[in-house]
C-alpha positions in Angstrom: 44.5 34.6 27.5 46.7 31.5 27.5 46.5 28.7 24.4 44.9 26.3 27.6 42.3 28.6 27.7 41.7 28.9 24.4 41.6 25.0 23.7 38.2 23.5 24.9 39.9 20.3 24.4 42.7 21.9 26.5 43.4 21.8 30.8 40.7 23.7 32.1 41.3 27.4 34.5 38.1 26.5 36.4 38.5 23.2 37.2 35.8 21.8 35.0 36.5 18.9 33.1 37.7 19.3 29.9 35.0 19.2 26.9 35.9 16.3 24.8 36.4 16.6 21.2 33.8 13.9 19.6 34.5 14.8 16.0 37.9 13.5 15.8 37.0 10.0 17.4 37.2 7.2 15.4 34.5 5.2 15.6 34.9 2.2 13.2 31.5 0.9 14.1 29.9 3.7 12.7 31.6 3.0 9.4 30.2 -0.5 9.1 26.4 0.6 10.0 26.9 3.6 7.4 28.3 0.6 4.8 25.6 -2.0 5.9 22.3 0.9 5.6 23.8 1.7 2.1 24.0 -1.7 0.7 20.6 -2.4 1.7 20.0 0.7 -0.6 21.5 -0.7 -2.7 20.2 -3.7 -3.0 16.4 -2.3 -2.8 16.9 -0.3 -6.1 19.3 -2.7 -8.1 16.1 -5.4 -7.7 13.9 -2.8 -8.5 15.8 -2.7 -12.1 16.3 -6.3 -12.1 12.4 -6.4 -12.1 12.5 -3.9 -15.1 15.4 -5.7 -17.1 13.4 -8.8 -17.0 10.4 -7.5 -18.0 11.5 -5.2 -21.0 12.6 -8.6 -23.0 10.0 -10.2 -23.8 7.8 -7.0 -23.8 9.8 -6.1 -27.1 9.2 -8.9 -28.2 5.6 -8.7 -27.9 5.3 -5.7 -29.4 7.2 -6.6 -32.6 4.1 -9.0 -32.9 1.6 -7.2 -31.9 0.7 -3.5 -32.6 0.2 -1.0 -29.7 -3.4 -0.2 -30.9 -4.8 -3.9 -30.8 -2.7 -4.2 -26.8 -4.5 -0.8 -25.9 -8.1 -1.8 -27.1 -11.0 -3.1 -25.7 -11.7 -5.8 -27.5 -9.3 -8.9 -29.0 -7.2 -11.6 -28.1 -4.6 -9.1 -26.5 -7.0 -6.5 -25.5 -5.5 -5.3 -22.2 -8.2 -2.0 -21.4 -10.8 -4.5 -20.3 -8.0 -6.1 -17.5 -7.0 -2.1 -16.3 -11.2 -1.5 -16.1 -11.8 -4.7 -13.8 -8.5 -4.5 -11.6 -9.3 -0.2 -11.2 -13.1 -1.2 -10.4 -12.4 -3.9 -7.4 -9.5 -1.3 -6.2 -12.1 1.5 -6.0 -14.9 -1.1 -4.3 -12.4 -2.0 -1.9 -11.2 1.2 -1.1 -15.2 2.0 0.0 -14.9 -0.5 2.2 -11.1 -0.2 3.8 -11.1 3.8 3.8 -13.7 4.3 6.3 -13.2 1.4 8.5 -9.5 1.6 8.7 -9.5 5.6 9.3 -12.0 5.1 12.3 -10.4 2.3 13.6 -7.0 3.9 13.4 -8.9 7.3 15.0 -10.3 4.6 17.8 -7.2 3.3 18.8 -5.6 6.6 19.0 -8.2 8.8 20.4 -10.1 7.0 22.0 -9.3 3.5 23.1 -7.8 3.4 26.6 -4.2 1.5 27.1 -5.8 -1.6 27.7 -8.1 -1.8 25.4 -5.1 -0.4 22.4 -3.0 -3.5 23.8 -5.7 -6.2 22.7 -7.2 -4.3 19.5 -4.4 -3.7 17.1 -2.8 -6.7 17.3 -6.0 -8.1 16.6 -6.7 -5.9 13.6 -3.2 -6.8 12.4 -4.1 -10.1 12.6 -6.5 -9.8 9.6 -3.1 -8.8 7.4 -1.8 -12.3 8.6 -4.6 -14.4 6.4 -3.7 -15.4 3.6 -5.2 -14.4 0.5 -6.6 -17.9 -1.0 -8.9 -18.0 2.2 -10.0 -14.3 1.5 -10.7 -15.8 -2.0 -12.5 -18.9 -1.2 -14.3 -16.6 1.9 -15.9 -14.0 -0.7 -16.2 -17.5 -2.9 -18.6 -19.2 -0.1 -19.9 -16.4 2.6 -19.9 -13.5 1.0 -21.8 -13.8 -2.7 -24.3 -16.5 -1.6 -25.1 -15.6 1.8 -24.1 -12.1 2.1 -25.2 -10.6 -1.4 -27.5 -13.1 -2.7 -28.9 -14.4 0.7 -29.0 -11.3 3.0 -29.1 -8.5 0.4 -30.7 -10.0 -2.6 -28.5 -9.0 -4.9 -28.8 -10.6 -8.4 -24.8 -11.7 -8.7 -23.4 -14.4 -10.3 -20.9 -17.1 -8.9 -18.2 -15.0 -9.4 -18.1 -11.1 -9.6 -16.1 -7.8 -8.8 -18.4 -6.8 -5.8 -17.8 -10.1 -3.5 -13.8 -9.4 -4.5 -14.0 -5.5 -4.3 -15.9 -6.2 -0.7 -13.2 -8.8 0.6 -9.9 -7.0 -1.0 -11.2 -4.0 1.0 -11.3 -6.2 4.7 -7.8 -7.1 3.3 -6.0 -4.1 3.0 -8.1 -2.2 6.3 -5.4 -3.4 8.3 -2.4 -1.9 6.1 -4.7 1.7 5.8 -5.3 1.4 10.1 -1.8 0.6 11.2 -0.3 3.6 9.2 -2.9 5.6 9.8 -2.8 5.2 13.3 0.8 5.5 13.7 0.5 9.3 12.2 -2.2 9.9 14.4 -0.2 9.1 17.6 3.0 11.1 16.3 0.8 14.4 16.2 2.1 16.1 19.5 0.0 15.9 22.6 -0.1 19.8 23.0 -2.0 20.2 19.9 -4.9 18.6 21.4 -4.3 20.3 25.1 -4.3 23.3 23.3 -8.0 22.4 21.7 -9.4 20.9 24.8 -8.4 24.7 26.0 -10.2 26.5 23.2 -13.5 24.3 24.3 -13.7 21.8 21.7 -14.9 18.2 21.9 -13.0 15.2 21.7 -14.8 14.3 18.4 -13.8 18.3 17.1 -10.1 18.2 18.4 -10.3 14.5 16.3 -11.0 16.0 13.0 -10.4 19.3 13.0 -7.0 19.2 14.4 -5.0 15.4 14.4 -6.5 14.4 11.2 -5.4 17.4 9.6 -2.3 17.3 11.4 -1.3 13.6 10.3 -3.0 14.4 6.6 0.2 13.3 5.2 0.5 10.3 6.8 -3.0 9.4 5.6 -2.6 10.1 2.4 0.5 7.6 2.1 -1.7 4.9 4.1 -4.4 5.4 1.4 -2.2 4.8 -1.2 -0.3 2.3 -0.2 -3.5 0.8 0.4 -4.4 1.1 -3.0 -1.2 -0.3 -4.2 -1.9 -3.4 -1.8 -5.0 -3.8 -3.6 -4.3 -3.6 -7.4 -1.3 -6.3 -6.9 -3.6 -8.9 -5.2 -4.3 -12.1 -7.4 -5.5 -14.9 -5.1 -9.0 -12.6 -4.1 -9.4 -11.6 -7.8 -8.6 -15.1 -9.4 -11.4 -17.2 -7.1 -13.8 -14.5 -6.7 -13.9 -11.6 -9.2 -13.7 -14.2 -12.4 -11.4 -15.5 -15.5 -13.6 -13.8 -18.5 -12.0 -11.0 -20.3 -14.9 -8.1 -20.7 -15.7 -4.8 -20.2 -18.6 -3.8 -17.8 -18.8 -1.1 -15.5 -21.5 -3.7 -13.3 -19.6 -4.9 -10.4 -22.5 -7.6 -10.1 -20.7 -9.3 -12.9 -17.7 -10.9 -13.3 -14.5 -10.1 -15.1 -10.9 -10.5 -15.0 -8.4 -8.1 -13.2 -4.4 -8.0 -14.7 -3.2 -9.9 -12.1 -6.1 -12.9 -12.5 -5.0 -12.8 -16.3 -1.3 -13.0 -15.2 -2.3 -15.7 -12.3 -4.0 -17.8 -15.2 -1.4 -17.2 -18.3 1.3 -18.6 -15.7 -0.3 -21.4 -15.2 2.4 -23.5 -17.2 0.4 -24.4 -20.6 2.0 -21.2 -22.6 5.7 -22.6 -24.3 8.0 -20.0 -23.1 8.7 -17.3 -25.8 5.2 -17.8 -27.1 3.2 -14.4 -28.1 0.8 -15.4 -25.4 3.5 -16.3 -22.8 5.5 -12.6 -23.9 1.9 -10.9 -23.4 2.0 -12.0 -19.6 5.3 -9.8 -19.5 3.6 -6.5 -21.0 0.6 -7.3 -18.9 3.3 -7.5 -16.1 4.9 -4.3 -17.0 1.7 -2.0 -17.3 0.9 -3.5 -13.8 4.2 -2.1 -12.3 4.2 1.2 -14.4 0.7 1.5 -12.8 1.7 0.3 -9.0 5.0 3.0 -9.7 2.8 6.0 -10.8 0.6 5.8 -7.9 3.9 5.4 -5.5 5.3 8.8 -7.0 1.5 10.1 -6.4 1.9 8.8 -2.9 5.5 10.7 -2.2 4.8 14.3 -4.2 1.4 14.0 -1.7 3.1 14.0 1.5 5.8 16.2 0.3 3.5 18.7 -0.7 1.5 18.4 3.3 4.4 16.9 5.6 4.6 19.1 8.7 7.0 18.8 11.1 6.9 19.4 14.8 
């Protein structure tokens, strides 16, 4: 056999063309997108400890003032157990709320909805993600607690309280929870279902006993992220859920969330390097240690069910 032969590259014996060797061409433009996608990494995760570097500072300084037991208590000055009760009890009201209404809506859209009807009804349930958060405040501040849950439900709650927050937070974030959601939904293949429709199942069975299994990872990191969304909001929390530091486990009363406290202490009348202005900081960094945990949560969760088809 000749070295022609041999060599794909080489003058082809059958007059085929010749298969070209795309390994050793240069492509230069290649080089700058791999260069440009890096420094974007790059830049992510030297912000991310930016964030950190700031924070650690003043949270030293803090805690050369101030012992760890009277920070971790739940009552005092710089009691901070009272602000990780509030913010975790609207999270988990508005969770209620956002869960169940974004997972059916994002099941809707992708299940059920014709292509039409898809075309006009997600952009519209993105649109709720386009409010901004003051309105939501001063919505749950006028709407929701004296028509809604004193009017309509007769609820005894005062002017400001977790529940009206929890409630709104939750319409919040249900377009954050339906868009991922929905997006996993669609990416499950269509044979999956076929194959179900074969076996005799239902729509409504092929729905949840096959996609929603089948996009469980996706889900899960919709849920979370969710979550997330939720425990960094201040605007809702600072109108409606209430600026007194206490401990209750009513959501009919109101109390203040970590990110109202930080909203409030940042209001300008703390000197800077004060021990309350250096308490926003550790406030601050128990709120992102918090927001980080439930991000690594989020990732080992759709390690641990990713499939891939």
């Amino acid at each position: 056999m000749s070295a022609a032969t041999m060599n794909p590259a080489g003058p082809s014996q059958t007059g085929l063309p010749a298969v070209p060797q795309l390994g050793r061409k240069r492509r230069p433009g290649e080089s700058v997108i791999k260069a440009v996608l890096f420094g974007s990494a790059m830049i992510s995760t030297a912000i991310t400890f930016g964030i950190i570097a700031a924070l650690i500072r003043p949270v030293i300084d803090f805690f050369a003032e101030v012992p760890f037991g009277d920070f971790f208590a739940t009552e005092g000055r710089f009691a901070v157990l009272p602000l990780v009760a509030a913010t975790l009890m609207v999270t988990v009201i508005a969770l209620l709320v956002a869960v169940p209404l974004g997972l059916g809506a994002a099941m809707y859209l992708s299940e059920y909805a014709s292509k039409r009807a898809r075309k006009y009804l997600k952009p519209t349930v993105e649109l709720l993600a386009g409010v901004p958060s003051v309105v939501y405040g001063f919505f749950a501040l006028t709407f929701v607690t004296p028509h809604l849950l004193q009017g309509l439900l007769s609820i005894d709650v005062g002017f400001t309280n977790m529940l009206a927050a929890g409630l709104v937070l939750g319409v919040m974030i249900i377009p954050t929870i339906a868009s991922l959601a929905e997006d996993s939904f669609s990416a499950v293949p269509q044979a999956m279902r076929q194959g179900s429709f074969a076996m005799g199942a239902n729509r409504m069975q092929t729905t949840l006993r096959v996609v929603v299994p089948a996009a469980i990872s996706g889900v899960a990191a919709a849920v979370v992220l969710g979550m997330s969304r939720a425990i960094g909001e201040t605007m809702i929390v600072a109108l409606a859920a209430g600026a007194q530091k206490r401990l209750t486990a009513d959501p009919r009363e109101g109390a203040q969330t970590m990110t109202g406290f930080m909203a409030q202490t940042a209001g300008g009348e703390n000197p800077v390097g004060s021990l309350d202005y250096n308490n926003l900081f550790a406030v601050g960094l128990l709120l992102f240690l918090l927001t980080l945990t439930l991000n690594v949560i989020s990732i080992s969760i759709v390690r641990r069910f990713r499939q891939a088809y």
